[in-house]
C-alpha positions in Angstrom: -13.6 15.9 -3.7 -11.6 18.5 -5.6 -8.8 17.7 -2.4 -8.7 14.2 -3.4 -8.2 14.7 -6.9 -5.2 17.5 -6.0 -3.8 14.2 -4.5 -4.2 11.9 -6.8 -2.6 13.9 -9.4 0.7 14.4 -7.9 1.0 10.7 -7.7 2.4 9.1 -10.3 1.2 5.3 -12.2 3.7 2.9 -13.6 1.4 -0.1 -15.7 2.9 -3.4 -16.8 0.2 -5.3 -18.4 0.6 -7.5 -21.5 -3.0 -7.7 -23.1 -3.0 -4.0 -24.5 -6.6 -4.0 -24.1 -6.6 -4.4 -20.6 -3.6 -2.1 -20.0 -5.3 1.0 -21.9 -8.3 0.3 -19.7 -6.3 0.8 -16.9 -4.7 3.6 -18.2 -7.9 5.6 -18.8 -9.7 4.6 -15.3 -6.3 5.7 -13.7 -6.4 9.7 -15.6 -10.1 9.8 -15.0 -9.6 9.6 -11.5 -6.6 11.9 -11.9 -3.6 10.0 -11.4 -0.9 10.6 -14.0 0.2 7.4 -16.0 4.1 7.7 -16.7 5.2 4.5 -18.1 3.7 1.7 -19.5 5.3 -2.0 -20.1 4.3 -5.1 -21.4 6.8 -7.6 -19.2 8.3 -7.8 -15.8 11.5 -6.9 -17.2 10.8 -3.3 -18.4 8.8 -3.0 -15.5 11.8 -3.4 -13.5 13.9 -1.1 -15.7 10.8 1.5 -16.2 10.2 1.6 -12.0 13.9 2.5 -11.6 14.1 5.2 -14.2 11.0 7.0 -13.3 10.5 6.4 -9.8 6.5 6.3 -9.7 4.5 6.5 -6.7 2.8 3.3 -7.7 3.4 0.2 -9.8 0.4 -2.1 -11.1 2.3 -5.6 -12.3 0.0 -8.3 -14.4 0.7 -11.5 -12.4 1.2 -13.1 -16.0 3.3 -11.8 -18.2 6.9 -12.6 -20.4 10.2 -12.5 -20.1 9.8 -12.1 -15.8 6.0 -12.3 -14.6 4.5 -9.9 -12.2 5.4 -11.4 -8.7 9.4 -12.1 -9.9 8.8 -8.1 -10.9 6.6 -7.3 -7.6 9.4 -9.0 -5.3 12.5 -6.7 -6.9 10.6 -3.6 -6.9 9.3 -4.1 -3.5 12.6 -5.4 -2.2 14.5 -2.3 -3.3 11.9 -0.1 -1.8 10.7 1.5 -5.3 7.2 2.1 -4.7 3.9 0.4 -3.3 2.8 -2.5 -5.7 -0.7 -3.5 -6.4 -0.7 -7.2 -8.2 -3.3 -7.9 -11.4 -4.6 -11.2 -11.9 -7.7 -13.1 -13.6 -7.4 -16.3 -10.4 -8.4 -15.8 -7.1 -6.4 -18.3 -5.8 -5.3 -18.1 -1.9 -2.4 -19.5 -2.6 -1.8 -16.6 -5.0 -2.7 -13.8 -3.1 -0.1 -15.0 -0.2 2.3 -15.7 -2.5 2.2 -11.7 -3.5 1.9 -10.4 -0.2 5.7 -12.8 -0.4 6.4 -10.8 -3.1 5.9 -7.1 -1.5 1.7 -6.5 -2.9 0.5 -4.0 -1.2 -2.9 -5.0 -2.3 -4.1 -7.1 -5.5 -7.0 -6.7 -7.8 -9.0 -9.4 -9.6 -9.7 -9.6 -13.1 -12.4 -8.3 -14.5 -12.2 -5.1 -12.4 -13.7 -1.9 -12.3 -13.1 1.6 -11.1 -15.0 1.8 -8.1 -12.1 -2.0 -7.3 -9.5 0.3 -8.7 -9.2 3.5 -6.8 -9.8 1.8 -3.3 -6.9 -1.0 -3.9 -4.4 2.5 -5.4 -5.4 4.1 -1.4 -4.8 1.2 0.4 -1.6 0.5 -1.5 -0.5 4.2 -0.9 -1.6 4.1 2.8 0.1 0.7 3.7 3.2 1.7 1.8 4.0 5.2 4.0 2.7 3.2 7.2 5.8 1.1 6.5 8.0 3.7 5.6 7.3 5.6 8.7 8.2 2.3 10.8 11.2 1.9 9.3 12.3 5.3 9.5 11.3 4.6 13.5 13.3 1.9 14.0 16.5 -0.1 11.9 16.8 -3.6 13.0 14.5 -5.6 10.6 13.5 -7.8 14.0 12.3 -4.9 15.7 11.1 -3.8 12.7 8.8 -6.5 12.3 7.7 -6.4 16.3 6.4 -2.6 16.3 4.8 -3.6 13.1 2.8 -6.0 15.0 2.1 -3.8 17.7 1.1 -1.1 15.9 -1.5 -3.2 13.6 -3.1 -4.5 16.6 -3.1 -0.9 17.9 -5.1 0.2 14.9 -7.0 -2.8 15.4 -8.5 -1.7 18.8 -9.2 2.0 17.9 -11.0 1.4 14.4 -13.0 -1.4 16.7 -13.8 0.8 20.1 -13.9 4.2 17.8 -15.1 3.1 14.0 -11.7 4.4 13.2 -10.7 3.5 9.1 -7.1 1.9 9.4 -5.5 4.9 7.5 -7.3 7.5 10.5 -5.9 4.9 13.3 -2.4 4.9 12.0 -2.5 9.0 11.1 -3.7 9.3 15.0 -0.9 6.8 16.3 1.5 8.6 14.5 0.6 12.3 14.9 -0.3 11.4 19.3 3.5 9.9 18.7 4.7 13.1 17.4 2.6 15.5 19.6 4.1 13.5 23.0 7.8 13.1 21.4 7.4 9.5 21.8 7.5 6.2 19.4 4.8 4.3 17.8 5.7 1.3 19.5 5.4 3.1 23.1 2.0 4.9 21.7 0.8 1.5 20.3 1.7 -0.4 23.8 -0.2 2.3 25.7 -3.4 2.1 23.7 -3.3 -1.4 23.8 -3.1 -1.8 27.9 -5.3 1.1 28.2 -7.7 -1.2 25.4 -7.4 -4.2 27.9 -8.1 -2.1 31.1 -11.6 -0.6 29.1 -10.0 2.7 29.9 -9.0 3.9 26.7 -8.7 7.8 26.2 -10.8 9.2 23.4 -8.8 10.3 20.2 -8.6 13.4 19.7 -9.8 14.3 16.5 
Protein backbone atom coordinates (compact mmCIF):
# COMPACT_ATOMS: atom_id res chain seq x y z
CA UNK A 1 0.00 0.00 0.00
CA UNK A 2 2.50 2.58 1.23
CA UNK A 3 4.20 1.78 -2.67
CA UNK A 4 1.07 2.85 -4.27
CA UNK A 5 0.59 5.89 -2.39
CA UNK A 6 4.59 6.88 -3.23
CA UNK A 7 3.06 6.71 -6.81
CA UNK A 8 0.24 8.45 -6.60
CA UNK A 9 1.87 11.31 -5.10
CA UNK A 10 4.29 12.14 -7.72
CA UNK A 11 1.46 12.36 -10.03
CA UNK A 12 0.03 15.35 -10.52
CA UNK A 13 -4.33 16.34 -10.92
CA UNK A 14 -5.51 19.12 -13.17
CA UNK A 15 -9.70 19.55 -12.27
CA UNK A 16 -12.02 21.43 -14.55
CA UNK A 17 -15.47 21.19 -13.04
CA UNK A 18 -17.92 24.03 -12.94
CA UNK A 19 -20.32 23.09 -9.91
CA UNK A 20 -17.80 24.02 -7.09
CA UNK A 21 -19.37 21.48 -5.03
CA UNK A 22 -18.57 18.73 -7.14
CA UNK A 23 -15.06 19.99 -8.03
CA UNK A 24 -13.93 20.23 -4.16
CA UNK A 25 -15.21 16.74 -3.84
CA UNK A 26 -13.01 15.70 -6.32
CA UNK A 27 -10.37 17.58 -5.04
CA UNK A 28 -10.44 15.94 -1.50
CA UNK A 29 -11.00 12.23 -2.79
CA UNK A 30 -7.99 12.91 -5.19
CA UNK A 31 -5.38 14.14 -1.84
CA UNK A 32 -6.91 11.43 0.25
CA UNK A 33 -5.70 8.93 -2.08
CA UNK A 34 -2.47 10.97 -2.39
CA UNK A 35 -2.42 12.47 -5.62
CA UNK A 36 -1.45 16.23 -5.63
CA UNK A 37 -4.25 18.58 -7.13
CA UNK A 38 -2.33 21.47 -9.03
CA UNK A 39 -4.87 23.52 -10.79
CA UNK A 40 -8.35 23.81 -10.76
CA UNK A 41 -10.78 25.47 -13.54
CA UNK A 42 -14.21 26.01 -13.93
CA UNK A 43 -14.43 25.96 -18.11
CA UNK A 44 -12.80 24.20 -20.96
CA UNK A 45 -10.95 27.20 -21.71
CA UNK A 46 -8.66 27.53 -18.61
CA UNK A 47 -8.51 23.98 -18.69
CA UNK A 48 -6.80 24.23 -21.91
CA UNK A 49 -4.60 27.16 -20.77
CA UNK A 50 -4.07 25.51 -17.08
CA UNK A 51 -2.95 21.87 -18.84
CA UNK A 52 -0.32 23.80 -20.88
CA UNK A 53 1.16 25.77 -18.13
CA UNK A 54 1.47 23.09 -15.55
CA UNK A 55 1.83 19.99 -17.42
CA UNK A 56 -0.10 17.48 -15.03
CA UNK A 57 -0.01 13.91 -15.19
CA UNK A 58 -3.69 13.81 -15.45
CA UNK A 59 -6.69 16.05 -16.44
CA UNK A 60 -10.36 15.37 -15.18
CA UNK A 61 -12.76 17.66 -17.78
CA UNK A 62 -16.65 18.03 -16.76
CA UNK A 63 -18.40 17.08 -20.06
CA UNK A 64 -20.60 20.29 -19.41
CA UNK A 65 -19.16 23.24 -18.79
CA UNK A 66 -18.78 27.22 -20.37
CA UNK A 67 -17.07 28.96 -22.59
CA UNK A 68 -15.57 25.35 -24.35
CA UNK A 69 -17.22 22.03 -22.74
CA UNK A 70 -15.14 19.18 -21.65
CA UNK A 71 -14.91 17.00 -24.95
CA UNK A 72 -13.94 20.46 -27.19
CA UNK A 73 -11.20 20.65 -24.06
CA UNK A 74 -10.59 16.68 -23.93
CA UNK A 75 -9.92 16.65 -27.86
CA UNK A 76 -7.11 19.66 -27.66
CA UNK A 77 -5.40 18.35 -24.69
CA UNK A 78 -5.39 14.85 -25.96
CA UNK A 79 -4.44 15.90 -29.50
CA UNK A 80 -1.37 17.79 -28.38
CA UNK A 81 -0.34 14.93 -26.22
CA UNK A 82 -0.67 16.88 -22.68
CA UNK A 83 -1.68 14.23 -20.51
CA UNK A 84 -4.22 11.24 -20.11
CA UNK A 85 -7.91 12.55 -19.82
CA UNK A 86 -10.61 11.06 -17.83
CA UNK A 87 -14.24 12.64 -18.95
CA UNK A 88 -17.05 13.65 -16.04
CA UNK A 89 -20.48 13.42 -16.75
CA UNK A 90 -24.07 12.97 -15.03
CA UNK A 91 -25.59 10.85 -18.73
CA UNK A 92 -24.54 7.55 -19.59
CA UNK A 93 -25.25 7.92 -22.86
CA UNK A 94 -23.32 5.51 -25.53
CA UNK A 95 -23.35 7.84 -27.82
CA UNK A 96 -21.42 9.97 -25.27
CA UNK A 97 -18.99 7.82 -24.13
CA UNK A 98 -17.79 7.20 -27.97
CA UNK A 99 -17.95 10.45 -28.66
CA UNK A 100 -15.02 11.02 -25.82
CA UNK A 101 -13.05 8.09 -26.66
CA UNK A 102 -13.33 10.70 -30.29
CA UNK A 103 -12.16 13.16 -28.20
CA UNK A 104 -8.83 11.35 -26.54
CA UNK A 105 -10.80 9.95 -22.84
CA UNK A 106 -8.78 7.67 -21.56
CA UNK A 107 -11.54 6.53 -19.40
CA UNK A 108 -14.88 8.45 -18.18
CA UNK A 109 -16.62 8.51 -14.87
CA UNK A 110 -20.43 8.83 -14.17
CA UNK A 111 -21.98 11.15 -12.00
CA UNK A 112 -22.65 10.59 -8.88
CA UNK A 113 -19.28 8.86 -8.28
CA UNK A 114 -17.32 7.73 -5.51
CA UNK A 115 -13.79 6.87 -4.55
CA UNK A 116 -13.64 3.43 -4.85
CA UNK A 117 -15.12 4.69 -9.26
CA UNK A 118 -12.34 7.29 -8.89
CA UNK A 119 -9.04 5.78 -8.21
CA UNK A 120 -9.62 2.72 -10.64
CA UNK A 121 -10.74 5.14 -13.80
CA UNK A 122 -7.07 7.67 -12.57
CA UNK A 123 -5.01 3.83 -13.07
CA UNK A 124 -6.58 2.90 -16.08
CA UNK A 125 -6.14 6.40 -17.53
CA UNK A 126 -2.49 6.38 -16.44
CA UNK A 127 -1.88 2.85 -17.72
CA UNK A 128 -3.58 3.30 -21.21
CA UNK A 129 -1.85 6.67 -21.64
CA UNK A 130 2.09 5.20 -21.25
CA UNK A 131 0.77 1.99 -23.28
CA UNK A 132 0.32 4.59 -26.08
CA UNK A 133 3.21 6.47 -25.55
CA UNK A 134 5.36 3.50 -25.58
CA UNK A 135 3.80 2.53 -29.19
CA UNK A 136 4.42 5.57 -30.49
CA UNK A 137 7.85 5.88 -29.35
CA UNK A 138 8.02 2.22 -31.20
CA UNK A 139 6.90 3.19 -34.34
CA UNK A 140 6.15 6.88 -36.33
CA UNK A 141 3.74 6.34 -39.10
CA UNK A 142 0.26 6.96 -37.60
CA UNK A 143 -0.90 3.86 -39.93
CA UNK A 144 1.38 1.59 -38.39
CA UNK A 145 0.74 3.14 -35.46
CA UNK A 146 -2.71 2.21 -35.30
CA UNK A 147 -1.89 -1.65 -36.70
CA UNK A 148 0.71 -2.63 -33.73
CA UNK A 149 -1.93 -0.97 -31.60
CA UNK A 150 -4.24 -3.59 -32.65
CA UNK A 151 -2.00 -6.27 -32.40
CA UNK A 152 -0.79 -5.60 -29.33
CA UNK A 153 -4.42 -5.29 -27.66
CA UNK A 154 -5.36 -8.56 -28.99
CA UNK A 155 -2.00 -9.77 -27.60
CA UNK A 156 -2.97 -8.66 -24.15
CA UNK A 157 -6.21 -10.04 -24.85
CA UNK A 158 -4.94 -13.78 -25.06
CA UNK A 159 -2.50 -13.70 -22.03
CA UNK A 160 -4.97 -11.93 -19.47
CA UNK A 161 -7.53 -14.80 -21.00
CA UNK A 162 -5.00 -18.10 -20.97
CA UNK A 163 -2.98 -16.53 -17.83
CA UNK A 164 -5.70 -14.21 -15.67
CA UNK A 165 -3.18 -11.56 -16.65
CA UNK A 166 -4.73 -7.66 -15.63
CA UNK A 167 -4.26 -5.66 -18.98
CA UNK A 168 -1.61 -3.26 -17.29
CA UNK A 169 0.51 -6.90 -16.24
CA UNK A 170 0.02 -8.13 -20.10
CA UNK A 171 1.31 -4.96 -21.61
CA UNK A 172 4.28 -4.57 -18.69
CA UNK A 173 5.16 -8.34 -19.90
CA UNK A 174 4.91 -7.61 -23.70
CA UNK A 175 6.95 -4.75 -23.30
CA UNK A 176 9.68 -5.90 -20.79
CA UNK A 177 9.86 -9.85 -23.07
CA UNK A 178 10.26 -6.97 -25.97
CA UNK A 179 13.04 -5.32 -24.32
CA UNK A 180 14.72 -8.48 -22.76
CA UNK A 181 14.84 -10.21 -26.58
CA UNK A 182 15.75 -6.63 -28.35
CA UNK A 183 12.77 -6.96 -30.36
CA UNK A 184 9.33 -4.87 -31.03
CA UNK A 185 6.04 -5.15 -29.59
CA UNK A 186 4.54 -5.78 -32.68
CA UNK A 187 7.00 -8.85 -33.38
CA UNK A 188 6.35 -9.98 -29.47
CA UNK A 189 2.63 -9.44 -29.96
CA UNK A 190 2.58 -11.52 -33.39
CA UNK A 191 4.47 -14.40 -31.66
CA UNK A 192 2.09 -14.71 -28.71
CA UNK A 193 -0.68 -14.50 -30.85
CA UNK A 194 0.40 -17.58 -33.37
CA UNK A 195 1.79 -19.39 -30.44
CA UNK A 196 -2.13 -18.51 -28.76
CA UNK A 197 -3.66 -20.11 -32.02
CA UNK A 198 -1.25 -23.13 -32.06
CA UNK A 199 -2.31 -23.83 -27.97
CA UNK A 200 1.42 -23.66 -27.49
CA UNK A 201 1.88 -20.61 -25.71
CA UNK A 202 5.01 -20.20 -23.42
CA UNK A 203 4.36 -19.36 -19.89
CA UNK A 204 5.18 -15.62 -18.81
CA UNK A 205 7.66 -15.34 -16.92
CA UNK A 206 6.80 -13.54 -13.95
Amino acid sequence: MAETQTDAARRRVLIAEDEALIRLDLAEMLAEEGYEVVGEAGDGETAIRLAEELKPDLVILDIKMPIMDGLAAAERIAGARIAPVIILTAFSQRDLVERARAAGAMAYLVKPFQKSDLVPAVEIALSRYSEIAALEAEVAGLTDRLEVRKTVERAKGALMTTYNMSEPQAFKWIQRTAMDHRMTMKEVSERILAETAGGEVAEPAS
